[in-house]
C-alpha positions as CSV (number, residue, x, y, z in Angstrom):
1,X,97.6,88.6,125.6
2,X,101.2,87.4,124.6
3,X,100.6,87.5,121.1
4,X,103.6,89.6,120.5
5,X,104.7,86.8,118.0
6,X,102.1,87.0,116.2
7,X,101.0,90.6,116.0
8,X,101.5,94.3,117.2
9,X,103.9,94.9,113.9
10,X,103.9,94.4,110.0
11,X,106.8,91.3,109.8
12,X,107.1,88.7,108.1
13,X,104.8,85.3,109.5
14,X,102.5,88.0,111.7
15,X,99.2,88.7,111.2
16,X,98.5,91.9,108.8
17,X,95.5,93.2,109.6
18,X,95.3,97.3,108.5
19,X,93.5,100.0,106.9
20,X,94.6,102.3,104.1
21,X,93.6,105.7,104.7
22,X,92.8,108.9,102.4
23,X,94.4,110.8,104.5
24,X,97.4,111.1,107.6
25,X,94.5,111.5,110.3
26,X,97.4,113.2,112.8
27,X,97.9,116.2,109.9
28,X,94.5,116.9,109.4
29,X,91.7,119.5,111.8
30,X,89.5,117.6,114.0
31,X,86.8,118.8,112.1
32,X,87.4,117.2,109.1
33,X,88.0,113.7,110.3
34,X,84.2,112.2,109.4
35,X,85.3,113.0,106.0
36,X,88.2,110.4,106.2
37,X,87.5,107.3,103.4
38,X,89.5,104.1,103.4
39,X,90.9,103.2,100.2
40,X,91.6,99.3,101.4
41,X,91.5,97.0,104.0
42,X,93.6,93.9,104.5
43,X,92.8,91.4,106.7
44,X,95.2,88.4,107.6
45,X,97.2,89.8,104.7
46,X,94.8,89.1,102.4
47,X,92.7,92.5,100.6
48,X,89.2,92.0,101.6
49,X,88.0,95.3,100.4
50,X,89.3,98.0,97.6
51,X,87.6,101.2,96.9
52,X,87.6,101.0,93.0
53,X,88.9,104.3,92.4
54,X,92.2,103.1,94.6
């Protein structure tokens, strides 16, 4: 796609688009990955959604 200057990595001037996670999904059982809640969500570096508890 040749967007490589524009995203792939959190830097400065790319787009930050990324998900804050209860947990480190690559530490935790298969099994319990349904129970996994996001916290936040940031779209085009901007929070678009905050659990209210975060």
């Amino acid at each position: 796609m040749r967007l490589e200057n524009q995203v792939g990595s959190l830097e400065v001037g790319k787009s930050a688009d990324f998900l804050i996670l209860d947990r480190n999904i690559f530490r935790v059982p298969v099994a319990t990955l349904a129970q996994t809640k996001v916290l936040q969500t940031t779209f085009e570096g901007e929070v678009v959604w905050e659990d209210g508890g975060f």
